[in-house]
N, C-alpha and C positions, 0 to 999 in steps of 0.2 A: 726247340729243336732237340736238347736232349733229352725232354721229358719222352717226346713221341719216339724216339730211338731206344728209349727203354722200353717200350711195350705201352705206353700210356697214351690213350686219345684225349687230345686237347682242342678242347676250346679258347678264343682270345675277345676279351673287353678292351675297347680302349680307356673307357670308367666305370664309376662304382653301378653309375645306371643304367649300363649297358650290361654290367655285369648280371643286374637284379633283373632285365629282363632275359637272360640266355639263362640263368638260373631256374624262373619260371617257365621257361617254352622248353630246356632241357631238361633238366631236374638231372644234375651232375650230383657224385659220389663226393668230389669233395671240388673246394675254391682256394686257387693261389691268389691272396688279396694283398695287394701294397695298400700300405696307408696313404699317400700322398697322389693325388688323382685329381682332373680334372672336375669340376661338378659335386657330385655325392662321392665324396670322399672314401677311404674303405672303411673309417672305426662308422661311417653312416651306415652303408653298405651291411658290413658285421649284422648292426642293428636291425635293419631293417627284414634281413634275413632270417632271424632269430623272433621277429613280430611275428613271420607268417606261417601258419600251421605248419601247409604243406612244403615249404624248405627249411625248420629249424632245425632239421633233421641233416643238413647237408655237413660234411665236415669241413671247416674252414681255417688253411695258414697263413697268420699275416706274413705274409713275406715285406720286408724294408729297412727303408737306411736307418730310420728312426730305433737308434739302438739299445737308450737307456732303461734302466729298470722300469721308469715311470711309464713308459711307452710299452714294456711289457704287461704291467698291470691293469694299461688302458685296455691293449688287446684281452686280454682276460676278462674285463669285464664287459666290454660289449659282447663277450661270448666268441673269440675263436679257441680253434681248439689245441693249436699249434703257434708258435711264435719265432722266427727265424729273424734274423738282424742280417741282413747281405753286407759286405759279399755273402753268400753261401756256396759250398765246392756243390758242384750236382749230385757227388754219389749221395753226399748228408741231405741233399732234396730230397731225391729218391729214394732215403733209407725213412725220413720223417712219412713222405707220402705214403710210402708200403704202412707203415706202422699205424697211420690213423684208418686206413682203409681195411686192415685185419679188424681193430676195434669196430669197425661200422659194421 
C-alpha cells in the first residue's frame, strides 16, 4: 500500500512461482522477493530469474526476516541486487527501490 502511494505500480505473488510467472507475462523493472515462501522458494525464484535470458535483466530486493550475514551472501549469489533484513521503515524501501531503478 505504501509502495503504490508513492507513485509505484505493483504487482503481488503469493510465491516464488507465481512470482516467475507475473515476471514472465509482465516483465517488471524490478522484484520485492522474500526468501521464505510457500513452494519455490525466493533464493529459487533469484535463480531461476537469472537462468532466463529475457528476465535476468529484472532488478531484484530480497526483502526478509533472514537477517544474518550468511543469508546476505546467499542473496548475493543467487544474484539479487539489493538486500534488506525487515523490519524495513518504507521511506529506506522507497529510497533502495528509487536507487536500483536509476541504475536500470
Amino acid at each position: 500500500m505504501y509502495l503504490r502511494h508513492e507513485g509505484f505500480e505493483c504487482i503481488e505473488a503469493a510465491d516464488g512461482a507465481e512470482a516467475l510467472e507475473l515476471a514472465r507475462e509482465k516483465r517488471p523493472v524490478l522484484v520485492l522477493m522474500d526468501a521464505t515462501m510457500p513452494g519455490v522458494d525466493g533464493w529459487q525464484a533469484i535463480q531461476q530469474l537469472r537462468a532466463e535470458p529475457d528476465l535476468r535483466g529484472i532488478a531484484v530486493v530480497m526483502l526478509t526476516a533472514h537477517a544474518f550475514e550468511e543469508h546476505r551472501r546467499r542473496a548475493e549469489a543467487v544474484g539479487a541486487d539489493a538486500f534488506l533484513a525487515k523490519p524495513v521503515l518504507p521511506d529506506e524501501l522507497a529510497r533502495h527501490i528509487r536507487q536500483l531503478l536509476r541504475l536500470a
